[in-house]
C-alpha positions in Angstrom: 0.0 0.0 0.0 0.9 3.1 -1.5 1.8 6.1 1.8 -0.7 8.9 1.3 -1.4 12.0 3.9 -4.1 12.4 6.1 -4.8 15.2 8.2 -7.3 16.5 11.3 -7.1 19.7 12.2 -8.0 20.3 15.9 -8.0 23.4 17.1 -6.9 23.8 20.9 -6.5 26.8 23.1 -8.6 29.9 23.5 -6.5 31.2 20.6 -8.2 28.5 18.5 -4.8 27.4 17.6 -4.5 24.9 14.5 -3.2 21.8 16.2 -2.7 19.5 12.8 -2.9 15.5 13.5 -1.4 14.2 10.2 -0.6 10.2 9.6 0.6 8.1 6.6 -2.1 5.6 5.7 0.0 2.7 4.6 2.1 2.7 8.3 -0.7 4.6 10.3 2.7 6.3 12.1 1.5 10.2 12.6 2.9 13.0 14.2 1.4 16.1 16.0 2.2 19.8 13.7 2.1 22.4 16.4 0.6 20.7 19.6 0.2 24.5 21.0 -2.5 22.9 24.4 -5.2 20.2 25.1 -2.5 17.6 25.2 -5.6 15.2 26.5 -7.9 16.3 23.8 -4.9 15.9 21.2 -4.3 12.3 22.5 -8.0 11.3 22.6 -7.8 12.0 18.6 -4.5 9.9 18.1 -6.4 7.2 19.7 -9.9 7.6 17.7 -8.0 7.4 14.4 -5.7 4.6 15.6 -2.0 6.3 15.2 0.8 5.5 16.5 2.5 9.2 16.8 6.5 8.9 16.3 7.1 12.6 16.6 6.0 16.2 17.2 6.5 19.0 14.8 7.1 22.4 15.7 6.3 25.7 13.3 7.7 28.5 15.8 7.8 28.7 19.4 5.1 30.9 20.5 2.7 29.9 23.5 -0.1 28.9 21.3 1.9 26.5 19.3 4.2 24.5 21.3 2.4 25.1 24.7 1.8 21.0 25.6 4.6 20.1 23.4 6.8 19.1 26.6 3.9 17.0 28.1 3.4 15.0 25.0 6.9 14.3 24.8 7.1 13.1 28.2 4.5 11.2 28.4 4.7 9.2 25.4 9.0 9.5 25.1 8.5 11.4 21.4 11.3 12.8 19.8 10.4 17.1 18.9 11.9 18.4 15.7 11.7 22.2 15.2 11.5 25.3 15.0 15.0 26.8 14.0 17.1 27.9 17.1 16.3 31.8 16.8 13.2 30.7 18.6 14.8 29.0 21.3 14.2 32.3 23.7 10.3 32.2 22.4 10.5 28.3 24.1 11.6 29.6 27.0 9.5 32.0 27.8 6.6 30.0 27.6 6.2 29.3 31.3 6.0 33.0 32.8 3.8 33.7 29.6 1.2 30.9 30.5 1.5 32.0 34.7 0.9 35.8 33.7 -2.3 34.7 31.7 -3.9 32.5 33.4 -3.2 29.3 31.3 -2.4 25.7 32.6 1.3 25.7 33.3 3.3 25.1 30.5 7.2 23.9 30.5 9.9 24.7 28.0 11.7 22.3 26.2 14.7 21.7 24.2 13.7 20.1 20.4 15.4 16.9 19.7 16.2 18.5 16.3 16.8 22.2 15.1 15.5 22.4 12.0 17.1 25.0 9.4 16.0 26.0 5.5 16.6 23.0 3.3 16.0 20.3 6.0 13.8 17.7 5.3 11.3 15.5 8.1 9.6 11.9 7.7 6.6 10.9 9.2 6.0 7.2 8.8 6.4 7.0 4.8 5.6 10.4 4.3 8.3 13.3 3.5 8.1 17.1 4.2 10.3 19.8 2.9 11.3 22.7 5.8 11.8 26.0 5.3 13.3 28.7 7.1 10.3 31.4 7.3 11.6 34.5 9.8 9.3 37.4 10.1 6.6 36.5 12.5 9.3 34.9 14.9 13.4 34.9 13.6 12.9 30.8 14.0 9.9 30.0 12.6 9.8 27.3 9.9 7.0 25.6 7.7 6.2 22.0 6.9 6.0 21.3 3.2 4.6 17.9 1.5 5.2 18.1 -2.0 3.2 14.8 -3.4 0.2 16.2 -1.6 1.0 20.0 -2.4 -0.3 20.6 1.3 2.0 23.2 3.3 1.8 23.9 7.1 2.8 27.0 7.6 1.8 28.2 11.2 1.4 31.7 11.4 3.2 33.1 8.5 0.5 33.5 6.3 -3.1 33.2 6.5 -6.3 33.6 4.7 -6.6 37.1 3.8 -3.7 37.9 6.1 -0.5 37.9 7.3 1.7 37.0 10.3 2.0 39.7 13.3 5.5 41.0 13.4 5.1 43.5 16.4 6.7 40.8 18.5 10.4 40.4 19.7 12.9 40.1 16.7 9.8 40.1 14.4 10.5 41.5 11.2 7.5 43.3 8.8 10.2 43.0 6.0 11.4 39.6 6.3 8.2 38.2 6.9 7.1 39.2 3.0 10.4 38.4 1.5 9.5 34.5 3.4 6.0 34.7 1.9 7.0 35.7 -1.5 10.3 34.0 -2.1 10.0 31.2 -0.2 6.4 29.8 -0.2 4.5 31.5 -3.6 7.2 29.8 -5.9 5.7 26.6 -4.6 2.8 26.9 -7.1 -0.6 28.2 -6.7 -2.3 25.2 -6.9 -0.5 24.6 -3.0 -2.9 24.4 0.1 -1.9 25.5 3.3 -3.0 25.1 6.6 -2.6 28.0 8.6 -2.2 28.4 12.6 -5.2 30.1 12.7 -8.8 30.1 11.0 -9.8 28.7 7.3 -7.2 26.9 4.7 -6.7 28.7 1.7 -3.8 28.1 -1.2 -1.1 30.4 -2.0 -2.4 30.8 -5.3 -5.6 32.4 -3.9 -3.2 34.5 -1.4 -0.8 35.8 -4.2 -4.3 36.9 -5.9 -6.5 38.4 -3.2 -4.4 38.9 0.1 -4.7 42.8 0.9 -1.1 42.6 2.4 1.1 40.2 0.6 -0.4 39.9 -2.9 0.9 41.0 -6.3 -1.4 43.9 -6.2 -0.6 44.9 -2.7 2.9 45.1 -3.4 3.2 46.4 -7.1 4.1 43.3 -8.5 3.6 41.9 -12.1 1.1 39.0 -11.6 3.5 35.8 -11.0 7.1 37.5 -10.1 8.7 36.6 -7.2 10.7 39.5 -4.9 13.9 41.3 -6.7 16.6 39.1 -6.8 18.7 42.0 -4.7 16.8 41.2 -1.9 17.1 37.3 -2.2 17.0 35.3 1.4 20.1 33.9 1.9 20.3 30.1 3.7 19.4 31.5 7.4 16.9 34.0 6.3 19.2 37.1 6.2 19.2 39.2 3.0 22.1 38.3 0.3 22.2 41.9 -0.8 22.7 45.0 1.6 21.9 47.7 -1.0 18.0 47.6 0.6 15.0 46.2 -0.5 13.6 47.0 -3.5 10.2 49.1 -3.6 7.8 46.7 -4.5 8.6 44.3 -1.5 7.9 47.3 1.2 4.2 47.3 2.0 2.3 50.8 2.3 0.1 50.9 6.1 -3.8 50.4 5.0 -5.4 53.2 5.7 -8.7 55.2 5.0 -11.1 53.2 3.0 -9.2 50.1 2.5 -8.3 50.2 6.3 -12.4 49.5 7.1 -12.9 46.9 4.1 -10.1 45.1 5.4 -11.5 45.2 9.0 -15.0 44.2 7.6 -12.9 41.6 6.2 -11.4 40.1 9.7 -14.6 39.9 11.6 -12.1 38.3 14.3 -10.6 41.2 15.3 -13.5 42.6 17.5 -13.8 38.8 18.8 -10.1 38.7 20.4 -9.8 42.5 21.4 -7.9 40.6 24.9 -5.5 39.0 23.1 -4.1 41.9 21.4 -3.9 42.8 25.3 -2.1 39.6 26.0 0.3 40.0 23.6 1.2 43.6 24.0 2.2 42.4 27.4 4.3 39.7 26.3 6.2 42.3 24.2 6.3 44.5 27.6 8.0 41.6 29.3 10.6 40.6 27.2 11.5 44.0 26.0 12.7 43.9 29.7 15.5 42.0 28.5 16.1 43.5 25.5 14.4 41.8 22.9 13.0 44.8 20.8 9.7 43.9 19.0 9.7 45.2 15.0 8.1 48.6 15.4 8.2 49.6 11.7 5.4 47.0 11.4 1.6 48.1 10.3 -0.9 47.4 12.6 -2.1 44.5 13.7 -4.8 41.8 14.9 -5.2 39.0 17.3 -3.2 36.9 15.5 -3.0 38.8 11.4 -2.7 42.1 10.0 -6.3 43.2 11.2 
């Protein structure tokens, strides 16, 4: 028997976090893509379907997405591969962030495996490209299966928005040269599963996305970003000179601005955790860590 994807996506947290159960048919060996809470809950659906989980996948290393991550482990001695190290002080964080809120108490961990751009991860019979995606966090990464043209791309991208980058070490700019250079040259006809809300295909994105699509930017329909402002092999641009015009997104305002928030209907739904997250930036710019303040505004989760 042939190995072919399946996925279940199962939201967890009050963040409605994407928690994606996906298995190989032919081996019924799975793995967990972001186990961000619920580890219970999480479990119970490993069971229903009949897995045997081998690993647990990490996109980046914010609360949401890797919060019962170390439990799983634990409990059922799984190996974690991912995110990329620049997220390591996101990981560590995670237990004041869950104290301060009010969630069950979380514990770091240390991933069996860093993952960096080119890497590649098995799952039973099943193979996923990684790539290196900074902007929302420096680490973050996304799971990419080719034969099924499925990507999981946390919180990079989503449907009609984009990744916050008013975070520590988030970047407005690097985040769209991930999007553009590293994920739209996939092909259009590529699905993603997002961290948060609907699926949607990059194709659609590159078409329609108010923030990131050829429109948006002042791109010719189907061009990637200037080769002068190429990601090099850890995310970092090749090229100093700058980045070119096209690639630096104007802040939405007047007209657009309200369409787009008519748009995100969310936005008025998670009004506190735009509250919980300025506070996590308040914390760790205690130490330093300097959020990306040339960033646009933005929602719970998305460009709002």
């Amino acid at each position: 028997m042939a190995s072919a994807l399946r996925c279940e996506i199962i939201p967890v947290t009050p963040f409605e976090q994407n928690c994606s159960l996906i298995w190989d048919t032919a081996t019924m060996r799975g793995a967990l893509v972001d186990a961000g809470g619920e580890p219970e809950r999480l479990l119970e659906r490993v069971r229903h379907h009949g897995i045997t989980l081998e690993k647990l996948l990490v996109t980046h290393g914010h609360l949401d997405h890797a919060g019962a991550v170390r439990d799983i482990s634990d409990q059922l001695q799984l190996p974690i591969e991912g995110p990329h190290p620049d997220d390591l002080f996101w990981i560590e964080g995670m237990p004041l962030a869950a104290e301060n809120y009010g969630f069950p108490p979380v514990r770091s961990f240390v991933p069996t495996r860093w993952l960096k751009q080119g890497d590649e991860v098995t799952v039973g019979g099943l193979h996923f490209a990684v790539s290196h995606c900074p902007g929302h966090t420096p680490g973050h990464v996304v799971f990419y299966s080719e034969p099924t043209r499925l990507a999981f791309v946390g919180d990079v991208i989503f449907q009609g928005s984009i990744g916050r980058t008013d975070f520590p070490r988030g970047n407005h700019a690097d985040l769209i040269r991930s999007i553009r250079e590293r994920l739209f040259p996939l092909g259009d006809d590529v699905r993603f599963v997002p961290g948060h809300g609907p699926i949607s295909s990059f194709g659609q994105e590159r078409r329609s996305n108010p923030y990131v699509s050829d429109a948006a930017l002042g791109c010719q329909p189907g061009r990637a970003a200037g080769a002068e402002a190429r990601l090099g092999p850890d995310g970092g641009q090749k090229n100093a000179a700058g980045t070119p015009r096209h690639l630096i997104p104007q802040p939405v305002t007047g007209g657009a601005a309200a369409r787009n928030l008519k748009r995100n209907p969310l936005r008025a739904r998670f009004r506190f955790y735009d509250y919980f997250w300025i506070t996590c930036i308040s914390l760790l710019d205690q130490y330093g860590i300097r959020a990306d303040e040339s960033a646009p505004p933005a929602g719970p989760w998305g460009r709002a």
